[in-house]
N, C-alpha and C positions, 0 to 999 in steps of 0.2 A: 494489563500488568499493574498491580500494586503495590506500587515503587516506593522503597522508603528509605532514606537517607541518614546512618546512624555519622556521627564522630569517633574515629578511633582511639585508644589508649591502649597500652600495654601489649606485650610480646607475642602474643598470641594473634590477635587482633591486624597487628603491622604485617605479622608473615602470612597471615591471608591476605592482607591488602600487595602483599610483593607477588604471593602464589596468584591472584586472579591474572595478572600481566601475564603469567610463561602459560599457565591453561588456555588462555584468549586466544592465542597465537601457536599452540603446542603442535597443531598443524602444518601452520605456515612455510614454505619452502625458504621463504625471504625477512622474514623475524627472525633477530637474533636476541632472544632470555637474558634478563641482567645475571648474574650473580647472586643468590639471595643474600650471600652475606656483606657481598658492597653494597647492594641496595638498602637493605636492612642499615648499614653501618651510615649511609648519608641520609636517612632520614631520621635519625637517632640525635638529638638534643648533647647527649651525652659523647659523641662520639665527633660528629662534624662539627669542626670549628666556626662553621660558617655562621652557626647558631649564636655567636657571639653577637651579631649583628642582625641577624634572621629571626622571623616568627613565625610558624608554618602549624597547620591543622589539615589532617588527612582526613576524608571521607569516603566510606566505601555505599554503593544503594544496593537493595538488596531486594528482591520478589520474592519474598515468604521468608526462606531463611537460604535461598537462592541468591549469590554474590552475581549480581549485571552492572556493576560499574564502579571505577573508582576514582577520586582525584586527591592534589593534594596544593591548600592553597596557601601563601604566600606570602611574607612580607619583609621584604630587604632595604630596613631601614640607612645602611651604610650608599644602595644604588637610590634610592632617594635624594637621597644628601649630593653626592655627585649628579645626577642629573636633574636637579631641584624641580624634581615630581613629588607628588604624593599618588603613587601606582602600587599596586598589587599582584600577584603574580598567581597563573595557575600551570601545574604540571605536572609528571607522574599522573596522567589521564586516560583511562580506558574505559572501555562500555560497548557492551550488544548496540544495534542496529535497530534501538526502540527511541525514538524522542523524549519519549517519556522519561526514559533513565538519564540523557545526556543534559535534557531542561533542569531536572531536579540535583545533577552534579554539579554543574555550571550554577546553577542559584543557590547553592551551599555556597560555594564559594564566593562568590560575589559577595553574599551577606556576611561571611565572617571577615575578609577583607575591606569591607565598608563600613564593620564595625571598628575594628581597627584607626577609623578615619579617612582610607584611600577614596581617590575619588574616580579610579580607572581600577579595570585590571590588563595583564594580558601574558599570553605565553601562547602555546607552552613552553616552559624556562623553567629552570635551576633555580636551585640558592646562587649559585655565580654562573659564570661564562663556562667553566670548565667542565657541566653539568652538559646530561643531553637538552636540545632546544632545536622548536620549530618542529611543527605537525607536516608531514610527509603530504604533497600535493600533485607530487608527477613522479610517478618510478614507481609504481606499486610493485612492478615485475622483477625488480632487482633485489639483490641482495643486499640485506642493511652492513654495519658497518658495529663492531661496537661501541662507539664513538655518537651513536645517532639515534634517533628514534625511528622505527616502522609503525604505521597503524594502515588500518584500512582505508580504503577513497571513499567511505560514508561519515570520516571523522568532521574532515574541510566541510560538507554540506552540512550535518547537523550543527555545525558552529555559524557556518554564516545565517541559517536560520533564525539562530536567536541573538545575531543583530550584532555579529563578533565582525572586523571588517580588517583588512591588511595593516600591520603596524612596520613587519621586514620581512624580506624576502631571501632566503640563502639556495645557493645554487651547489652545485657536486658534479663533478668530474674523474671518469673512468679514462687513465691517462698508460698509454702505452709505453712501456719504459723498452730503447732502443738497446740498439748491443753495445753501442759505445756511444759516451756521448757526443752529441753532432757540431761541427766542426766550430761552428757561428761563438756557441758556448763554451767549449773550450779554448777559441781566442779568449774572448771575451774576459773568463774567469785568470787565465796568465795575467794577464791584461791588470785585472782587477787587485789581486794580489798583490803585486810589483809596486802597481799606483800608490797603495794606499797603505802597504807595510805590512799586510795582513798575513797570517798563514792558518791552518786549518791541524785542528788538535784533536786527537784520536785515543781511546782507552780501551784497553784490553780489562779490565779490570771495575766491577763497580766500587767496592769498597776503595781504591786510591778515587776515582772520578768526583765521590763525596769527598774524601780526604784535602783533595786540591779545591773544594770547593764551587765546583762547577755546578751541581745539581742547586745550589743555594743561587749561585748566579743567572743560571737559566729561569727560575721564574722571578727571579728582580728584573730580567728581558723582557718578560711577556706582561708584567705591570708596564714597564717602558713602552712595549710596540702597541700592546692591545686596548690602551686606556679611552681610546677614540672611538671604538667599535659598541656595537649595541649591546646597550645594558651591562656591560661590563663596569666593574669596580675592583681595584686595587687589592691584590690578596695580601693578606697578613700572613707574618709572621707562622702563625698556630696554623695558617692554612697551607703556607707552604712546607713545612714541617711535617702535614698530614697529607698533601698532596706525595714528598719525596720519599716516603713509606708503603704509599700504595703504588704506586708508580716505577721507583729505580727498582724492583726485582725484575720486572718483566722487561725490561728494557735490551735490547739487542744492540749491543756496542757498536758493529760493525755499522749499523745503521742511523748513529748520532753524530752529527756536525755540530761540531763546535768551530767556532770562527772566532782570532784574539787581534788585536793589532798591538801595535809594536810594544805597549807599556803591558801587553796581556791581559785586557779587557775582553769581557765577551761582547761581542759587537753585532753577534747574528746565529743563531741555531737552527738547524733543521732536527726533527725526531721523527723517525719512522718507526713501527712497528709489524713484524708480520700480520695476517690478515688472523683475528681470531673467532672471526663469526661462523663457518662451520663447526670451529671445535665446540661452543660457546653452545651453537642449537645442537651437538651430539648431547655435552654437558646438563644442557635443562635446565640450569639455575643450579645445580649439586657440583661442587666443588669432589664429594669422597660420595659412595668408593674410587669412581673411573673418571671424574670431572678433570682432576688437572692432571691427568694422563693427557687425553686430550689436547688440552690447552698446551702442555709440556711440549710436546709432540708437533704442534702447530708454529711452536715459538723455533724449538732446534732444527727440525727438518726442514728441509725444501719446500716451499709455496711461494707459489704462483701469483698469488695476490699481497700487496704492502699496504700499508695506511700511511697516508701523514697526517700523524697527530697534529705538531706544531712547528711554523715558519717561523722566523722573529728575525728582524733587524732593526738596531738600535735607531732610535730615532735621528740622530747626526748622520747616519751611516744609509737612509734611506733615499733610494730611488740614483743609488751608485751603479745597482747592478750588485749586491753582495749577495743576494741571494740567489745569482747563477750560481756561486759557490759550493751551494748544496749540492744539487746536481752534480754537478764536475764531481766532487766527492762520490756522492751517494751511488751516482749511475755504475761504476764500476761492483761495488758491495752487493748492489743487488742481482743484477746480473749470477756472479756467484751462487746465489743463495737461490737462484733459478726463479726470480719475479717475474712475471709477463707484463704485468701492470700494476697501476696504483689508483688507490682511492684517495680523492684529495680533501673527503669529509668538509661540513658546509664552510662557503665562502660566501658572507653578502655583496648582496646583486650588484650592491652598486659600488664593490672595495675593487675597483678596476685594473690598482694598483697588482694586486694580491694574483687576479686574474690572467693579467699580462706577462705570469710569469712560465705560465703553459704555453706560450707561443710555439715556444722550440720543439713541443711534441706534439704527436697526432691525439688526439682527445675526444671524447662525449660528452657533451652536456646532459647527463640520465638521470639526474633528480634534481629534484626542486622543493623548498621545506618554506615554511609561512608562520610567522606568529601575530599572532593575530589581540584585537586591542578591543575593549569596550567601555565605554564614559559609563560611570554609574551615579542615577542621578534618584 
């Protein structure tokens, strides 16, 4: 193979670099397709806010004028600054099952992030946390999430090859949601309530949810809860403005806890979402003609499967027990809405904390995700 490595630019260029993703995988039982126009819309300078703080260069390789690989690499001067590294980042990574194409994607990027100055890179990762992250290393057989990344089990080998080695480890739980919730948690949650002054706040309505300002308080939460977790950095203003745009349409009320104490502080959220990964691989990446029929369809009807986006409790308010609250709440919503179970999307290995919160339910540990780190010298 005569593997050659261009830089991308312009619209044309990007929506091949987003098309080789959903062809790679257009087969797949367990890949689930971005969106072309979210993906499009977060790697776009113009668009993502993140770019305020971020400097990114896509690469796609190519065997004649045959697309075999692509990546896109990185530089989050804002997680710099917070975690006083000088790292680099790679992500949005795919490629055929030839060394050739994965050595010469991975050495694009290393060299433009070491021009840059970095003296590491590593992913795969986002411009932030709220991005997908971490290369699939056990659970090739399941179903992704769209929350997550799917690749093949030839990804992890051609990287530890070229000398990429473990930086974190996140784990994923297929969690059996009961008929009611189980007895232990609903003391518990009374319990918790009562203690601490708290009660749990419910909207029928998006446009009042913004209005009272809650969607602006939930991610001032997760700056709060998440600041300690890997490679995470504090979202702005402009990001969460562009987060609570992409985000509050699809949002299913029934299935957001909010949690206030007594002055009305958000103190603790949980977010679920129905499961949208079969709509998403009917979808292909196309939104029209029939894409968010689908999607439509996946959100209002009955399924089987939920995600949780995001847990958060404020940091005062951690390791109370506030986060049985969700449950207590949530168990009953879903039920209704006829879930069997939930995807609790990646947890790192070692947030024990975050972990111990599945005790009360029967659970799997069915995937396992890896970002991986290289000194560039």
């Amino acid at each position: 193979m005569n593997v050659v490595v261009r830089p991308l630019s312009g619209k044309k260029e990007m929506k091949q670099f987003v098309k080789f993703r959903i062809d790679l995988y257009r087969d797949s039982p367990y890949a689930i397709p971005p969106l072309y126009l979210d993906e499009l819309a977060t790697l776009d300078p113009k668009k993502n806010p993140a770019f305020e703080f971020c400097e990114a260069r896509c690469f796609m390789a190519f065997d004649g004028d045959q697309p075999v690989g692509r990546i896109c690499a990185m530089v989050n001067h804002r997680a710099n600054e917070v975690w006083k590294t000088q790292s680099g980042r790679f992500g949005f990574v795919d490629f055929v099952d030839d060394e050739a194409v994965s050595r010469a994607l991975l050495a694009a990027a290393e060299g433009w992030v070491k021009s840059k100055g970095m003296h590491s890179i590593h992913g795969p990762l986002g411009f932030t946390d709220l991005d997908q992250e971490g290369m699939l290393i056990e659970g090739f057989d399941q179903v992704g999430t769209m929350a997550t990344i799917y690749n093949h089990p030839y990804y992890p080998v051609h990287l530890e090859k070229l000398g990429y080695v473990r930086d974190a480890d996140w784990v994923e739980y297929k969690i059996t949601i009961p008929d009611v919730a189980p007895d232990k948690l609903r003391r518990v949650s009374e319990l918790i309530l009562k203690k601490y002054k708290l009660r749990i706040v419910k909207y029928s309505s998006a446009s009042r949810f913004l209005k009272d300002g809650f969607g602006q308080k939930l991610f001032e939460l997760v700056n709060d809860s998440y600041r300690h977790l890997y490679g995470f950095t504090p979202l702005t203003q402009a990001q969460i403005d562009y987060y609570l745009k992409l985000y509050v349409p699809m949002l299913k009320l029934e299935f957001l806890v909010l949690i206030v104490n007594a002055d009305g502080d958000l103190v603790g959220m949980g977010v679920a979402l129905p499961s949208l990964s079969r709509a998403l691989q009917k979808a292909q990446g196309r939104l029209f003609p029939f894409g968010f029929l689908h999607l439509l369809k996946a959100l209002k009807m009955k399924n089987p499967v939920v995600d949780f986006l995001l847990i958060a409790v404020r940091k005062d308010y951690q390791n109370k027990g506030v986060n049985a609250l969700v449950f207590y709440d949530g168990i009953p919503h879903l039920k209704r809405f006829g879930v069997m179970y939930a995807e609790s999307n990646p947890e790192l290995v070692d947030n024990t904390k975050v972990q111990s919160q599945w005790d009360e339910f029967e659970r799997v540990n069915h995937k396992r995700r890896r970002a991986y780190r290289k000194e560039l010298v």
